[in-house]
C-alpha positions in Angstrom: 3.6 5.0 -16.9 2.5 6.3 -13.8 3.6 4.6 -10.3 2.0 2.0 -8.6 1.3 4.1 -5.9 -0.9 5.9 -8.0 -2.6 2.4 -9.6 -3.5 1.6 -6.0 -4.6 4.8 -5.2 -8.4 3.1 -7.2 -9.0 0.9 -4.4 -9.1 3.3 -1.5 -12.6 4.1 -0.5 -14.3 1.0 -1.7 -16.8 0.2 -0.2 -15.7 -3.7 0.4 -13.3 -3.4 3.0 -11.4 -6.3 1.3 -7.3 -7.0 1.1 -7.0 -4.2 -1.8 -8.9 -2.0 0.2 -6.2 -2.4 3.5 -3.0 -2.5 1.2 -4.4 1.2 -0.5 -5.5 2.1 2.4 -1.4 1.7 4.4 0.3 2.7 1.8 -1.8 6.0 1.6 -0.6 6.0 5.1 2.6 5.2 4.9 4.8 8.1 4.5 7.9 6.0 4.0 6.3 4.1 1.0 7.8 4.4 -2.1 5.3 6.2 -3.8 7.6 7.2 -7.3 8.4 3.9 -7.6 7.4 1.7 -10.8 10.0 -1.3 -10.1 9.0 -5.0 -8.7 12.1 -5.4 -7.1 12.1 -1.9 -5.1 8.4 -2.3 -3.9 8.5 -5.8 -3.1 11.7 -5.4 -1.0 9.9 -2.9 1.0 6.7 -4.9 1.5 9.0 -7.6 3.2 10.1 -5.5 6.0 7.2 -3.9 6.8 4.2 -5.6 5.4 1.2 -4.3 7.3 -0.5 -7.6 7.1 0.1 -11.4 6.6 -1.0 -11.8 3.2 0.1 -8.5 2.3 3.1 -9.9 -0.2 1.0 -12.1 -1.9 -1.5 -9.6 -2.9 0.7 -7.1 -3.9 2.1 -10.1 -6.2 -1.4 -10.0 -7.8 -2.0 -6.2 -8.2 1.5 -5.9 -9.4 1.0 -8.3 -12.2 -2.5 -6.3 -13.1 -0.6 -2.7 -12.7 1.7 -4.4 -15.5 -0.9 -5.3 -18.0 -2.6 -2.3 -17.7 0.0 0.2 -17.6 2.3 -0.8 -20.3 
């Protein structure tokens, strides 16, 4: 199973500059970001101190739950 770094890494460079889009697009960015990690718990904990925007949390929430489906 690969990271969820590496799942997000699909929405960079879309073309709608949509909430995906910006949470891709940070975390690319981010050099502190967990990028190995696979865990809700460990990502999510992150996200909470340094969300990069508002609804942030809630859309990792989704993508997280799609990462799941599609990864295992």
């Amino acid at each position: 199973m690969r990271s969820f770094y590496h799942y997000m890494m699909r929405y960079r460079g879309n073309k709608k500059n949509n909430e995906e889009k910006q949470l891709a697009e940070w975390m690319f960015d981010d050099h502190s970001f967990p990028k190995q990690a696979k865990s809700y718990d460990e990502i999510s904990s992150y996200l909470e101190w340094n969300a990069p925007f508002p609804s942030a949390l809630s859309v990792f929430d989704q993508l997280y739950d799609q990462y799941k489906i599609e990864e295992e």
